[in-house]
N, C-alpha and C positions, 0 to 999 in steps of 0.2 A: 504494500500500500504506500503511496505518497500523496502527498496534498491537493495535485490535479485530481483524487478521486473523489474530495468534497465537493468538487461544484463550485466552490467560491468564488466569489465575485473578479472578475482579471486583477482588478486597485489589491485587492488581499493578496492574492498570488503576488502581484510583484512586493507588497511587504512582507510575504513571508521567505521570497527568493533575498532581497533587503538583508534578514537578517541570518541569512545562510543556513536558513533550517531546511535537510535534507529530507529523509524521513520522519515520521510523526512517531512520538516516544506512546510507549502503551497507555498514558491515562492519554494523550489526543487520542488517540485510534479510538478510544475505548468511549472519550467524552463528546465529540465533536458531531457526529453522525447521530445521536440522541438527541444534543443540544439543538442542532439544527431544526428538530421537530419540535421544537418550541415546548418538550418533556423535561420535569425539572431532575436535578440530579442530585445525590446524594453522594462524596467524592470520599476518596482515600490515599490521601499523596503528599509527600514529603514538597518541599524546596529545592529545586534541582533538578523535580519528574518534568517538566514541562504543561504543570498545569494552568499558567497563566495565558499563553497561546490557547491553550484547550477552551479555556470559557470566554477569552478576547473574540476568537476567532467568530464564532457561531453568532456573539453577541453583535459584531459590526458587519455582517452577514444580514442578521435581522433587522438592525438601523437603517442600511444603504437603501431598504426598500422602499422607504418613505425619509421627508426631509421636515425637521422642526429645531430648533432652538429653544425648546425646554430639554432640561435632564430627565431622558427616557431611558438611561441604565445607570443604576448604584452600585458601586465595589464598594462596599466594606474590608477594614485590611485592620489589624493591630496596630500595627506603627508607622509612625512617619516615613520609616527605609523604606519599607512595603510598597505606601502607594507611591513614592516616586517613583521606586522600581516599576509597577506597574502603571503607568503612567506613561514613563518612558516607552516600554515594549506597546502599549497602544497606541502612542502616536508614530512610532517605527511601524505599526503591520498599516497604519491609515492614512502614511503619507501621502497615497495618492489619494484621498478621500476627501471631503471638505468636511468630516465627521471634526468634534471639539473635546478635545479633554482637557479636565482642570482635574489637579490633586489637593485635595482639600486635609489640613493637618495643620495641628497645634505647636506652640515655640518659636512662631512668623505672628506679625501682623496679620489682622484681618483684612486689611485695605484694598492690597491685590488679588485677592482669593473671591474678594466682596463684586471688585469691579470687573473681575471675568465671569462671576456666576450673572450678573444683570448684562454681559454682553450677551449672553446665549452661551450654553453650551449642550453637547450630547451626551455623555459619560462621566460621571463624575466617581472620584476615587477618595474615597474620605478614611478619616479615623473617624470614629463614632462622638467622641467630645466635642471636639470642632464643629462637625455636620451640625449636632444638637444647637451650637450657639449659633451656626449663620439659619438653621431653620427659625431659633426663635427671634431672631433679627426681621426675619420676611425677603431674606436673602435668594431663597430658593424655596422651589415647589415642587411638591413629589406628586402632585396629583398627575402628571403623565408618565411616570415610568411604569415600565412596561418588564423590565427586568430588573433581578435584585443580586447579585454573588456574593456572598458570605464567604472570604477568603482565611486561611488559617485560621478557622473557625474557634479550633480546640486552644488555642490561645488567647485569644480576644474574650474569652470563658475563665480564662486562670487569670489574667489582668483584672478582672470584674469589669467588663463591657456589657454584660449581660441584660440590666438594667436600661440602658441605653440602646442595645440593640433592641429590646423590646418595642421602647419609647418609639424607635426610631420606625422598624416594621408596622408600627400601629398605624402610622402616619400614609401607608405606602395603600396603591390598590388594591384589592384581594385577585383583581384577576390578571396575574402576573408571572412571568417565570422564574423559578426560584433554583439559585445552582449552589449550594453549600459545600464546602472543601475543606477536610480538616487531616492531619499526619495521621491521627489516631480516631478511631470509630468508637468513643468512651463511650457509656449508656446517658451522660449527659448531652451527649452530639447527637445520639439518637435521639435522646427527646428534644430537642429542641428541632430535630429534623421534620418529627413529626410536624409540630406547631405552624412550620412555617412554608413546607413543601406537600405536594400534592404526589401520592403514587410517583417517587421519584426513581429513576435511574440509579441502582444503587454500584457504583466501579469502585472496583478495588486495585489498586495495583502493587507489584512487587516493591521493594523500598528498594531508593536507587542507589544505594552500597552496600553488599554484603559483607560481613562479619567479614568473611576469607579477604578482602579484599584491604582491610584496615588492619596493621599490625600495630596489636592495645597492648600498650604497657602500666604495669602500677607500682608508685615509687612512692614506698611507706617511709613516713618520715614526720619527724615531730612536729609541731605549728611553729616553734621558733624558729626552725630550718628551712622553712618553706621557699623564703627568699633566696637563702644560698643556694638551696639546690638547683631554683629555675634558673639561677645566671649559670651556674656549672653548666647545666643542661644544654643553654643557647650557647656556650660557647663552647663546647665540645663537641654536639652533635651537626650534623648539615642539614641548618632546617631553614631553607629557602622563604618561604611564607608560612606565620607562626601565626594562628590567631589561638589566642588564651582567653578562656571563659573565670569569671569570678563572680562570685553570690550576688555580692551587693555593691552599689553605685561605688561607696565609700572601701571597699573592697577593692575595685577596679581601677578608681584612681592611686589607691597606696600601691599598686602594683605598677602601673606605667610610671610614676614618680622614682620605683626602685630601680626600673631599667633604664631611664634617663640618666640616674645620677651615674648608673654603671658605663653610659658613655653609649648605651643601647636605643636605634633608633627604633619608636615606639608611640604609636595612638590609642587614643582609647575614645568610645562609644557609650554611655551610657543617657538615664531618661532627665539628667538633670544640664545636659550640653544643648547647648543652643542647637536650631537647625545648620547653621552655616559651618560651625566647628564640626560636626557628625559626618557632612559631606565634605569637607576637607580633608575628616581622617580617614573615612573611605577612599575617596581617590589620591591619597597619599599608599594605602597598603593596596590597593587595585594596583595602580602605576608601581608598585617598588620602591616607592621611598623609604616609606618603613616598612621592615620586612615584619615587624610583630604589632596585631591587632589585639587589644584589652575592649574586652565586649561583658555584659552584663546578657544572660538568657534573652529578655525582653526586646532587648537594647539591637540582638544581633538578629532578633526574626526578621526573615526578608532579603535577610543580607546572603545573596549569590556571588561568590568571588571566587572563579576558575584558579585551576592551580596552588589551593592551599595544600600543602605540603605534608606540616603538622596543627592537628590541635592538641592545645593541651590543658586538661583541666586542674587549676590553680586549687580551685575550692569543687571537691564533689558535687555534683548536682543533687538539688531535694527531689526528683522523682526520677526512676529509672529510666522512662519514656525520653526523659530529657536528657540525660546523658545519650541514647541511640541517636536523636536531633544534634546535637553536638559531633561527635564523631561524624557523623555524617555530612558534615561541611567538608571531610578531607575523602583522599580518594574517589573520587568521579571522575567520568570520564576513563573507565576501564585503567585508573594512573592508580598504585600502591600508595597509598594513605598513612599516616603514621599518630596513634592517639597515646598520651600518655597524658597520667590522671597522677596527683602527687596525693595520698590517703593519709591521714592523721590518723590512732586508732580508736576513734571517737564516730569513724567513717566505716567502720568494717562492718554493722550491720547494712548501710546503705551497699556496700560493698557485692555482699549477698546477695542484696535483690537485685544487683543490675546483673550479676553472673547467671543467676537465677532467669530473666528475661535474655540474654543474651545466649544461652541455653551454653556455656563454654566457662573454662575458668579461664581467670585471665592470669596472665605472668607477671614476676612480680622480677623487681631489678631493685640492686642497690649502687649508688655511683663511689667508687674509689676518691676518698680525699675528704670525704667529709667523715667528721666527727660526731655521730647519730648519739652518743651517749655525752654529747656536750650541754652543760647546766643551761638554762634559761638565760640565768644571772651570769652576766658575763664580766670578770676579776679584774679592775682595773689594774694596768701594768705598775712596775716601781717607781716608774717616772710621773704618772698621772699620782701617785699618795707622795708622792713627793710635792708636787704642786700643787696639791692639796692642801697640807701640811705648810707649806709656807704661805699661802695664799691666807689660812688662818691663822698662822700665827701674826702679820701682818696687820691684819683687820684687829686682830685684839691689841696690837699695839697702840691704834689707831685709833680706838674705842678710850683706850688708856689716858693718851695725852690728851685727849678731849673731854675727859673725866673731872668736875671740879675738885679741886684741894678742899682736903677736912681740914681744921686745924689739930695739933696734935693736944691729946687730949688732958697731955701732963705740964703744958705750956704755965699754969699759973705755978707749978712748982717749982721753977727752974729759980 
């Protein structure tokens, strides 16, 4: 099968020749020919399956038929990367098109987001926060769309978007087509599929790196050490393109801080960086300038960046699911992947459960040169209690002559 065998419109074709997509990855084969009948879908597909073409395609397929300047198709996306991401890839497959798309998202002004939705537009790609406040601005009107995508669905549920995607569906027509997309089919993804799709299309597809194809390392090691060892690590191993996952925002920046001061060039990602700085450090680690990217979970959904080399995770992830989405940044493209995970033993029942889901145990390494039985407290040398030491004695001298005089107390007996 290839793309001449959907039909699509010639303007699609030459944006999907555009972007050099050869054959269709199995969620298009699998999404595209369903979507096309105007059937809603129920999806199963990572980051990297090609499912943003899969529901782009079929949706600008349906628009070209008729011409209007209200927003008659909504993506919903988790994060900001997302819908630019997606944003980008639909105005590439509709260059030849007069179709309009805006990305709508939080961390920008509303100004220009304000005065391209009152220009017209066709597609609009939102974060769900944002959307809510130019709706209740009167910014935009859902009363004609006509289709709805729910993208990284299962994410935008662990963030608590839920609320707001509700808000947001309530708002929309009931007779519309609905195509939801989530990595993992949780019984929350199911019910929420229910509520919002009609007898959907249910595709599943294969995850697009298998275990064989990612060589997982686990490097036990105490939480004081954690920083010695990731610099050992980058500077001993050949790791071309590094992206390093860590828990939390404040987590992510103590870590890109550490590889800076180590002379290591090094970005970081997370929900509290302006939009301008986030795409800076993406196409800083894209292009090669910095070869290691500090991402938070949240931070990194969305983010497709060919050629990562290794990941590695700084702090274990809190769900096993999540750790498989992580690894699964390296190795694609049929290319040897390399994941090493550094485990405190505070980590070894999450340990468990990811070997437990990965249905393997994983190896474990220790690196030469460090001191795994080294105290917390670290002994300041002879030189530093020496400067100590006189730095006090000084100060009490100091204290001294600046002390009033008593008189002595035997002065009337002399």
């Amino acid at each position: 099968m290839n793309f001449s065998s959907f039909n699509l419109d010639a303007r699609l074709q030459d944006g999907v020749r555009s972007l050099d997509f050869d054959q269709p990855t199995p969620i298009q084969s699998a999404t595209i020919p369903a979507a096309l009948t105007g059937q809603d879908i129920l999806g199963s597909a990572e980051t990297g399956t090609g499912k943003t073409a899969a529901y782009l395609l079929p949706m600008m397929q349906r628009l070209l038929a008729s011409h209007s300047r209200t927003p008659r198709a909504l993506i919903l996306v988790p994060t900001r990367e997302l819908a630019l991401q997606v944003a980008a890839q639909a105005k590439q497959l509709g260059k030849r098109t007069d179709l309009r798309v805006i990305a709508i998202y939080g961390g920008v002004g509303m100004g220009d987001q304000t005065s391209a939705l009152r220009r017209g537009v066709d597609i609009v790609i939102a974060t769900p926060g944002r959307l809510i406040d130019h709706a209740e601005r009167k910014n935009i009107s859902f009363k004609s769309i006509e289709i709805l995508v729910l993208d990284e669905a299962d994410r935008m549920l662990d963030i608590g978007f839920l609320p707001d995607i509700r808000r947001i569906i309530a708002q929309l027509p009931r007779e519309r087509q609905t195509m939801l997309f989530s990595a993992t089919l949780t019984t929350d993804i199911v019910n929420l599929s229910s509520q919002v799709t009609r007898t959907p299309a249910r595709i599943q597809v294969e995850k697009t790196t298998s275990p064989e194809a990612i060589d997982q390392t686990l490097f036990p090691v105490p939480e004081h050490l954690k920083a010695q060892l990731l610099q050992q690590l980058l500077s001993e191993e050949k790791m071309d393109s590094v992206l390093i996952f860590a828990r939390t925002k404040h987590r992510a920046e103590k870590v890109v801080k550490l590889l800076q001061r180590a002379n290591i060039r090094a970005v970081v990602i997370h929900g509290d960086r302006s939009q301008s700085q986030r795409i800076a450090a993406l196409e800083d680690f894209r292009r090669g300038k910095s070869r290691i990217l500090v991402a938070t979970d949240i931070a990194a959904r969305g983010i497709d960046v060919q050629g990562i080399s290794h990941v590695v995770n700084y702090d274990v992830p809190m769900q096993p699911e999540d750790y498989v989405h992580r690894i699964g940044r390296t190795g694609r493209a049929q290319a040897v992947g390399c994941a090493y995970t550094l485990i405190t033993p505070t980590d070894e029942g999450m340990v468990r459960r990811i070997e437990m889901v990965m249905r393997q145990k994983i190896q474990r390494r220790r690196l030469d040169g460090i001191d795994y039985h080294a105290s917390a407290f670290v002994q300041p040398d002879a030189d530093a209690i020496r400067r100590y030491v006189e730095a006090n004695r000084r100060n009490k001298d100091i204290k001294r002559s600046k002390a009033p005089s008593v008189p002595n107390k035997n002065w009337a007996r002399a």
